[in-house]
Structure formats: C-alpha cells, structure tokens
N, C-alpha and C positions, 0 to 999 in steps of 0.2 A: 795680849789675847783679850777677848770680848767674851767679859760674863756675862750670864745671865741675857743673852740680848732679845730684844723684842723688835715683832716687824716695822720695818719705815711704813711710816701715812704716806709719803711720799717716795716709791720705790725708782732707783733712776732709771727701769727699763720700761716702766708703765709708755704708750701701753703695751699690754703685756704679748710678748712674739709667743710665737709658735711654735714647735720643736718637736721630731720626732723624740720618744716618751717609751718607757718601761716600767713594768713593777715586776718587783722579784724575791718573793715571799723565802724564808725558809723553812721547809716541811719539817716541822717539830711540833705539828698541831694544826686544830681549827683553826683558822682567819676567824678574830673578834669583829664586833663591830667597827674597833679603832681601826682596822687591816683592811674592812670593807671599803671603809671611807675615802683612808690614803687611796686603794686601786681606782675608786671613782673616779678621783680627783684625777690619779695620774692618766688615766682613760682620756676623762673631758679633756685638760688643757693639750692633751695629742691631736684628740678628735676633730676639737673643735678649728681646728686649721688645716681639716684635713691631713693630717701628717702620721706617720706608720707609728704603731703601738706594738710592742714586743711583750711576751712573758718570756720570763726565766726562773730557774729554780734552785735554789743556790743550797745543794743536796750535800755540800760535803762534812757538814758537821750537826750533828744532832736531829737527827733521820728519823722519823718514825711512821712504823710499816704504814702504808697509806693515806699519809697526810697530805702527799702532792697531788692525788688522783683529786682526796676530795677537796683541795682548796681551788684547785682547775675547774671542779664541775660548779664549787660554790659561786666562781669570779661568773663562768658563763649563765648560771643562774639568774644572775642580775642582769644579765642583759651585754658583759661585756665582752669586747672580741677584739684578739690580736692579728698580727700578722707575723708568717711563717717566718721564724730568726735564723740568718745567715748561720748552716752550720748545722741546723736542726734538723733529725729526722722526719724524712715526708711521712713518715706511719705510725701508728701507733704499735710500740715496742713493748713489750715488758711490763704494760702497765704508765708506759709514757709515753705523754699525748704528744702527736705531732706538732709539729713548727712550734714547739717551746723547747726552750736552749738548757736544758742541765750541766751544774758546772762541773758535775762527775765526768762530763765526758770533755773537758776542756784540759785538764794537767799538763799536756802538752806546750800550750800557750803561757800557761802561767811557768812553767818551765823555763820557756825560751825569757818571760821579759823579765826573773832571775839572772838569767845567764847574761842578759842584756846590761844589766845595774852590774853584775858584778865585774864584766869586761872593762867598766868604766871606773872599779874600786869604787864602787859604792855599796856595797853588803860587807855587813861583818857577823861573828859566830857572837853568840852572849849567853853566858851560862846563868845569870840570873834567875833567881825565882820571885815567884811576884811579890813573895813577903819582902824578901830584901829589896826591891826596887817600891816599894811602900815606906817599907823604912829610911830610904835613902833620904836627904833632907836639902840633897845641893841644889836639888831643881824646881824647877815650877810643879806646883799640883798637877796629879797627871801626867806630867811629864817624865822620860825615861832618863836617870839622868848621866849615861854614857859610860857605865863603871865599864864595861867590854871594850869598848871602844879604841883603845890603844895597845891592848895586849900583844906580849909578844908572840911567836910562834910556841914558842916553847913554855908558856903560862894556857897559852890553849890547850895543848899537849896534854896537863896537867889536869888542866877541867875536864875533858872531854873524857875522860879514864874516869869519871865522878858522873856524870850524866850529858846527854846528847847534848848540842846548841841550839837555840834559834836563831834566825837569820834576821839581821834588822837592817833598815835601810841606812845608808850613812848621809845624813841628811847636810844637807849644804845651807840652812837658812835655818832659821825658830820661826817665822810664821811667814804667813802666805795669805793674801789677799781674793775673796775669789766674789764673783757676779751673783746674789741670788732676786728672782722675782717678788718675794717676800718681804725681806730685810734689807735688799740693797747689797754696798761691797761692806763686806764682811771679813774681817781678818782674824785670823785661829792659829792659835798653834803649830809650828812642826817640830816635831821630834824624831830622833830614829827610831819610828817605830817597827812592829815585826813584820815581816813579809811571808816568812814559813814558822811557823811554830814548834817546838822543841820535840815534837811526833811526827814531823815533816806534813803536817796539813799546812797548806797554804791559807793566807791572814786574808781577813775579809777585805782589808783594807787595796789589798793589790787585785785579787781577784776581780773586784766588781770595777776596777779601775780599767781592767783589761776587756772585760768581756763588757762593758757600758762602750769604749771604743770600738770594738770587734764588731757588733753591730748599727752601730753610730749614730748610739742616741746622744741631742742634742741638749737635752731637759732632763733634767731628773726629779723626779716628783717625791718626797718622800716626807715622814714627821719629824718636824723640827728637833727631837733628840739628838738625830745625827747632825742638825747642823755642824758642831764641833768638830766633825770628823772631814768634812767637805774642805778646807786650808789642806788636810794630810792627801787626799785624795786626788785632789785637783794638781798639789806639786809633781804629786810620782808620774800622771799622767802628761808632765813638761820633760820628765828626766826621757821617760820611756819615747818621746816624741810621738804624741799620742793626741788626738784633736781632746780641749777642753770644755767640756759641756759646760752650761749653765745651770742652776739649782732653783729649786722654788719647796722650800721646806713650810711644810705646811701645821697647823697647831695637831693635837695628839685629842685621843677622846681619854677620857681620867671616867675614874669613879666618884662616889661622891665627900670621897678622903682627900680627892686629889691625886690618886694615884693612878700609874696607867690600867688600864682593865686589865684582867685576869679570871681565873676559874670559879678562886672565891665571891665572885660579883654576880655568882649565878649564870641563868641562858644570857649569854651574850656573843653565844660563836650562831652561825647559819644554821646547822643544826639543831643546836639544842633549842635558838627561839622553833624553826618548824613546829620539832616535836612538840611543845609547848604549844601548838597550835594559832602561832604568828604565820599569816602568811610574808609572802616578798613582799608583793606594793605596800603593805603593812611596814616592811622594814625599810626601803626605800623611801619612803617619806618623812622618817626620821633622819635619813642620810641627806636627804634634801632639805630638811628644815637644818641642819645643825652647819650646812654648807653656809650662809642659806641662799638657795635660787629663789628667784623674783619672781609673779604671778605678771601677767598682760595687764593689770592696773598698777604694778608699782607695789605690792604688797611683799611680804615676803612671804614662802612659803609658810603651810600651819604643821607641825607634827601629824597632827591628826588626819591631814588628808592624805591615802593611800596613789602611791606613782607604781605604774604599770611597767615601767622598766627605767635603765639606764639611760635606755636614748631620750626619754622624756625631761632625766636630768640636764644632761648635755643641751639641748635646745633650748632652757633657760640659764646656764650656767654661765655668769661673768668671773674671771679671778680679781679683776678686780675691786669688788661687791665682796670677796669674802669675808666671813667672821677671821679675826684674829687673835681671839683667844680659844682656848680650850675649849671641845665639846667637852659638859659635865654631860655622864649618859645617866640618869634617874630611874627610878622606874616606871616605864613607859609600858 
C-alpha cells in the first residue's frame, strides 16, 4: 500500500483527457470553500472537453433539513451547470431540483449489485464492532482483518441473537492498482470492506461505485483524501462488471493548522462569506488564484482580482499548471 503519496511531476496520462465528470456533495451542511473548489475543478476538467457534468446527492446518511437545496443553489451561484442524470426527475420535487440524481431514490440498484456479489459468494455477515476490529493486530492499519470471514452457519446463528450484521465484501486481492491524472498508477489497499452497514444503510464505498457507472462518468474529480479509497472502489466496480473510471484527486484546502476547514475557522461556507459582505467574484478569485489559472501574459492569477463567474475560470484553466499542494485558506 502507498503511504502518504504525493502527485507524479510526470503524470503517465498527461496530457490530460477529458471525461465525462460529477460532484456529489453530502447534504450535512454548507459546501466550505474546500467543497467549492473540488466542484470547480470537477466542472473545468468535464467542461473543458466539452463533456457532460452530473450532480448527485448522496442523501442517505447524515441529512440535514435543507442543506441540498442550498448547496445546489450555492454550486449554481458560481456559475456552475450540470446536465440532467439518467434516472433523474425532469422537476422539481419536494424541494429536489431536477436532473440531479439523489441516492434515496436509488436502493433498488444498490440492492440488485448486493445480490449481484453475493450470487458470486462474495458477501459475508460480520458482527464486529469497530472497537474490536481496532484492536484486532493481525492486519494492516486500516485494514479489516477477517475475524467474520470463515464462520460457520451456526456461530452466525449465535451472533446474530447478539446484534444485526454487516455485510462485507469477500475480497479476492489486498490491493489494486488504479490510473489517477494526478499521481499516476496508484496502488492501495483492498480489504473486505463493508457494503451495507450493520442498520442496513448501504457503504459509501459501493454506492457511489454503482451510481458513478449508472450514469457513466468517466473521471472522477475529487480531494485527494479519498485517494486511498479509489484501489477499494475501482476493484468492486471489475467484480460488479461495471466500466472503470479514471481519478484525478486533487490537493484539499486546510486552515492554517493544517487542517481541513471547518466551522471553527469562521465564514468560510457561501453563506456565511455573503452575509459577511463578500461578494462571489470576490470569492472566485480566490478559487482562481489557489487553482491557480494563468492571465494572457503568463502570470498567474492575483487573489485580489475579483472573477465574474466560473466560466471565466474554465477559459483559463490548464490541469496541468495546477498547484499540488495544499490550499492554506488565511485570512483573506
């Protein structure tokens, strides 16, 4: 497995393709600055090849009342625009904007490509809890290290009279090698990790596996945190026989700890700069400088000059010109 890794100087798909492209927030809050930047990004490198850009909203765990409407109207604030996801309502529902894909309304799919792995004996029940699989010591950091995994029917029996199971995947491999435009080939871990979770919600891990194929995004744009998760994601989507995207994990915006942004770091969601009396091209030009897009002399963008939307981004925006470290966000 690959600690710590940092982008290739020398990426082997430079230059960089094109690929239809998604962002898919989870409504449990304002989109930070950091949230703003990743959808930019993943906007541009869709955009800029012409190629179809989706939202989704990945609603099934840690919900709160109204945070999809406003992270929707934040995204189109800026200037960004998707197109209608296979599957999506043409109207606006309930407070859900059309042609973006909710994965409340998906359990059916994640259902069948369950049913799909376990036809194949590859799901098992695992009554673990996460202390004990913390404690366990046989395995890699992180890694699950298979106490479920060979019980009998009748030790399940037993557990299952103790508390629900979850469902994990029976993993055929420990790591998997996958393509990112970032870092190059990348290989990470696999482990059996969870598919449904011991309350029967479904694991982020398969979820966005199925519905990233479902509407057949090519690219996945996202911050380099989850690169680690990209080896787990990419495999299920070879079991599931399912096309495998490419990755391009991008640096994360931190405070000036070092850590990623959050509430205590002040205005730093869409809102609270407004109220605060920021406008947009105010904040878009910080998203341009921390990118940073290039001026018609070869300069690089300044902070301080205010951009009037997104698409102003995109018409200067090269991937690869980007920064590859961390935005620190200061106060600006």
């Amino acid at each position: 497995m690959t600690s710590s890794p940092t982008p290739s100087s020398n990426p082997s798909t430079q230059p960089f393709p094109n690929g239809t492209g998604r962002y898919a927030p989870s409504p449990s809050g304002d989109l930070h600055l950091g949230n703003l930047r990743t959808a930019i990004l993943a906007w541009a490198m869709a955009r800029r090849g012409g190629k179809p850009f989706y939202l989704r909203v990945e609603d099934l765990d840690r919900v709160r009342p109204g945070a999809a409407e406003r992270q929707i109207a934040d995204l189109a604030a800026l200037g960004l625009d998707w197109n209608a996801s296979p599957g999506a309502s043409s109207e606006t529902v309930n407070g859900r904007e059309a042609g973006v894909l909710y994965q409340s309304t998906r359990l059916a799919a994640y259902e069948q490509a369950v049913a799909q792995l376990r036809e194949a004996n590859l799901v098992y029940e695992c009554f673990c809890t996460r202390r004990e699989i913390q404690e366990a010591s046989s395995a890699p950091q992180g890694a699950y290290p298979g106490t479920c995994r060979e019980l009998t029917e009748a030790q399940r029996e037993e557990r299952r009279a103790q508390r629900p199971p979850a469902l994990r995947l029976r993993a055929e491999c420990t790591s998997y090698t996958v393509q990112d435009d970032f870092y190059g080939a990348y290989t990470g871990l696999v482990d059996d990790f969870v598919l449904v979770r011991n309350d029967g919600a479904y694991a982020y891990n398969l979820t966005s596996v199925v519905d990233d194929a479902f509407v057949g995004v090519e690219q996945i744009v996202r911050g380099d945190d989850l690169l680690p998760s990209a080896p787990r994601q990419s495999y299920l989507a070879q079991l599931l026989g399912l096309a495998q995207p490419r990755y391009a994990h991008v640096p994360l915006a931190l405070n000036t700890e070092g850590k990623r942004l959050a509430k205590r770091d002040g205005a730093v969601t869409l809102p609270q700069l407004r109220e605060a009396g920021v406008e947009i091209p105010t904040i878009l030009g910080w998203i341009a400088a921390s990118i940073p897009v290039y001026n018609a002399d070869g300069s690089a963008h300044s902070a301080d000059v205010p951009v009037p939307n997104a698409a102003a981004i995109l018409e200067r925006f090269d991937p690869a010109r980007m920064a590859t470290e961390p935005w620190v966000v200061r106060d600006l």
